[in-house]
C-alpha positions in Angstrom: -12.2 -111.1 -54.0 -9.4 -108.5 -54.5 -7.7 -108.1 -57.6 -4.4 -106.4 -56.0 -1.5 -108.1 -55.8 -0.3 -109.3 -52.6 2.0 -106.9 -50.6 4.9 -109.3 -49.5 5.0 -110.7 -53.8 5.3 -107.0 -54.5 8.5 -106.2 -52.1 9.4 -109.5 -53.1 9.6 -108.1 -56.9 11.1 -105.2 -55.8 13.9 -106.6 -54.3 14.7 -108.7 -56.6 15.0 -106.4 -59.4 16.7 -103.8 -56.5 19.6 -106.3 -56.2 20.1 -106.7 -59.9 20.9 -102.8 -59.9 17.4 -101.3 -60.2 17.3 -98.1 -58.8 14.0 -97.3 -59.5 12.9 -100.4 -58.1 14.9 -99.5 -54.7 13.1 -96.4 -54.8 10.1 -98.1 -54.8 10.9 -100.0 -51.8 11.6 -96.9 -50.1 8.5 -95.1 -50.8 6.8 -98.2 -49.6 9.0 -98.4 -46.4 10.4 -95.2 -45.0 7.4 -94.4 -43.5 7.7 -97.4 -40.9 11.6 -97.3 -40.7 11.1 -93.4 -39.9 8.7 -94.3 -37.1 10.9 -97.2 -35.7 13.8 -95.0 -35.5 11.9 -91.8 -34.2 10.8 -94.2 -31.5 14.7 -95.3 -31.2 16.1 -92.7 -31.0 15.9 -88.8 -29.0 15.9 -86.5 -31.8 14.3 -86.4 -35.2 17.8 -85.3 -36.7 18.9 -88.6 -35.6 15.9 -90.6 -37.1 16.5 -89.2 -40.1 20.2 -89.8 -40.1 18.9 -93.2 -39.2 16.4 -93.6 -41.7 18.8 -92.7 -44.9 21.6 -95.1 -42.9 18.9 -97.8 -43.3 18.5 -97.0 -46.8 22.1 -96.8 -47.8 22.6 -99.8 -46.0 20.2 -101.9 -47.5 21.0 -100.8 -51.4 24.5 -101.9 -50.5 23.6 -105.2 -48.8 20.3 -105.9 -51.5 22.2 -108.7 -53.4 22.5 -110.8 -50.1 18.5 -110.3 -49.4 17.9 -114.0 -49.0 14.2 -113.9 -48.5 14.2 -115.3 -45.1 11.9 -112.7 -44.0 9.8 -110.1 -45.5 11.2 -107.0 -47.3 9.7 -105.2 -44.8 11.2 -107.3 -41.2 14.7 -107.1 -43.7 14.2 -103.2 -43.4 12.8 -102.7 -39.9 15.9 -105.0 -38.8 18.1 -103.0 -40.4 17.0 -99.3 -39.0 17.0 -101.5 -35.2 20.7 -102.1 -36.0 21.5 -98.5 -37.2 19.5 -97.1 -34.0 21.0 -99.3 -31.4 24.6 -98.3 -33.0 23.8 -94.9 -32.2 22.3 -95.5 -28.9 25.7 -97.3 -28.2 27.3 -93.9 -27.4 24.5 -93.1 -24.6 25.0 -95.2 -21.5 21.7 -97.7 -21.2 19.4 -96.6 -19.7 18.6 -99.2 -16.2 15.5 -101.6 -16.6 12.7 -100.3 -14.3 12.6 -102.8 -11.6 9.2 -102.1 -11.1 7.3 -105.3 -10.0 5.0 -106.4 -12.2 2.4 -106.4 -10.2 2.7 -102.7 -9.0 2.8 -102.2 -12.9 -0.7 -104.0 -13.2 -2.0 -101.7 -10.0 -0.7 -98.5 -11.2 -2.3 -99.2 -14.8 -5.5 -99.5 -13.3 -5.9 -103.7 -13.4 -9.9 -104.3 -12.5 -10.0 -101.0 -14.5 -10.3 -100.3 -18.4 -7.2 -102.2 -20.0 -3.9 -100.6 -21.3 -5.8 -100.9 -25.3 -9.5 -98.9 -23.7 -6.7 -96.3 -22.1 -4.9 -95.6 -25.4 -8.5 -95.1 -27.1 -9.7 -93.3 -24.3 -7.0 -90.8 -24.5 -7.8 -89.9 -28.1 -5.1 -87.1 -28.5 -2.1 -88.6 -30.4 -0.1 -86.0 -28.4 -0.7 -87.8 -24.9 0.6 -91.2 -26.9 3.3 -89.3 -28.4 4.2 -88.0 -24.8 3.7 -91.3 -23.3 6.3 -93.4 -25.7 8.8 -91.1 -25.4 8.7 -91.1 -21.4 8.8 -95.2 -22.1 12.3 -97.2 -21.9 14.0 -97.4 -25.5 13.4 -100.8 -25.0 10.1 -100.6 -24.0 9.4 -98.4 -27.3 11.2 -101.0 -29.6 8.9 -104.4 -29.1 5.6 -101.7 -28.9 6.7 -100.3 -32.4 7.4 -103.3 -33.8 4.9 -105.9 -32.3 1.6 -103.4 -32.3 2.3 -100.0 -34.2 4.1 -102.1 -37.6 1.9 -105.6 -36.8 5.3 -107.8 -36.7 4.6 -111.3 -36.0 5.2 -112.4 -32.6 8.4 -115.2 -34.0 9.2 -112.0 -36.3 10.0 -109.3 -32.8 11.0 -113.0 -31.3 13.7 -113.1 -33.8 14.6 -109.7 -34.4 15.3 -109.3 -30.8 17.3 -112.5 -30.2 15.0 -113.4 -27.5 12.7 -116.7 -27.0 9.1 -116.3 -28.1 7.7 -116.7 -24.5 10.4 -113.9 -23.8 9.2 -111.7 -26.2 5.8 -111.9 -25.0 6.7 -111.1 -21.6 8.5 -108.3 -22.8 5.5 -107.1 -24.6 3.0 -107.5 -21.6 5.7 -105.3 -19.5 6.0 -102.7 -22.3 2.2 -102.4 -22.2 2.0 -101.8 -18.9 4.6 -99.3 -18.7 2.7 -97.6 -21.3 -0.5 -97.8 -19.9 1.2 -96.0 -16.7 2.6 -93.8 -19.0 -0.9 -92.7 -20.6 -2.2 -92.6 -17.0 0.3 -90.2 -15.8 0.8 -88.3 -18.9 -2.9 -87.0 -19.1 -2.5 -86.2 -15.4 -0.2 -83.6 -16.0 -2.5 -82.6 -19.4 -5.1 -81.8 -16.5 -2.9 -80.4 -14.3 
């Protein structure tokens, strides 16, 4: 059995001792969490300039709001909601991009359904270039729910709630995402070939 201290009672700590005015203790919290609210916003946003903007936003933002941390969520969904918020305000001034109205069956064909599944794909393609390639040709939407759902390993109620969509929404959200990224990979390391 493990003798380290569970993660979530750590943040916990953290932010409790962040909202009675401990800086170090907020810097703590941000050595523990810029990584993930850097890749969320990278994945949010078009340029790195801008996730970085983001990322410090997020930080500022949550040192001023730290004494109103109620603990309804983790430290960590508190953050990640946070740098969504600051992302989508930027992405406000870009007109939204239209929902691909693929059918989801043509989705399933052109990620190869009978074939190896959109996880074998992602393995298969072992260069985190192609992946890199591959998110960013995704729908900011699409990137959102795969960041948070399967590269930061949200809960499912977590993204649910985060999203202000219905758990069976979500998860259909999710499935489409996946697909679009598995067609993605597929015709990312086309052109790699090419």
């Amino acid at each position: 059995m493990s003798d380290a201290p569970d993660e979530g009672l750590i943040d916990l700590d953290l932010t409790r001792r962040s909202a009675g005015g401990d800086r170090d203790a907020f810097g703590a919290l941000v050595i523990r969490h810029q990584a993930s609210v850097y890749r969320l916003a990278r994945l949010m946003v078009k340029t790195r300039e801008e996730a970085e903007d983001v990322l410090q936003q997020t930080f500022l933002a949550a040192w001023r709001a730290v004494g109103g941390f109620r603990g309804e969520s983790s430290t960590r969904t508190w953050l990640l909601t946070i740098a969504r918020n600051t992302s989508l305000l930027r992405r406000t001034h870009v007109a939204r991009e239209p929902i691909d109205p693929t059918p989801i069956e043509e989705l399933g064909v052109r990620a190869g359904w009978g074939g190896p599944n959109p996880e074998e794909l992602a393995v298969a393609a072992e260069q985190r270039d192609l992946l890199v390639a591959a998110l960013a040709a995704l729908a900011p939407d699409d990137r959102e729910i795969l960041t948070l759902r399967d590269l930061e390993g949200l809960p499912g109620i977590e993204v649910a709630e985060m999203l202000g969509l219905s758990l069976a929404a979500m998860k259909s959200r999710l499935h489409r995402a996946r697909l679009s990224l598995a067609v993605a990979v597929r015709r990312e390391g086309s052109h790699a070939t090419d």
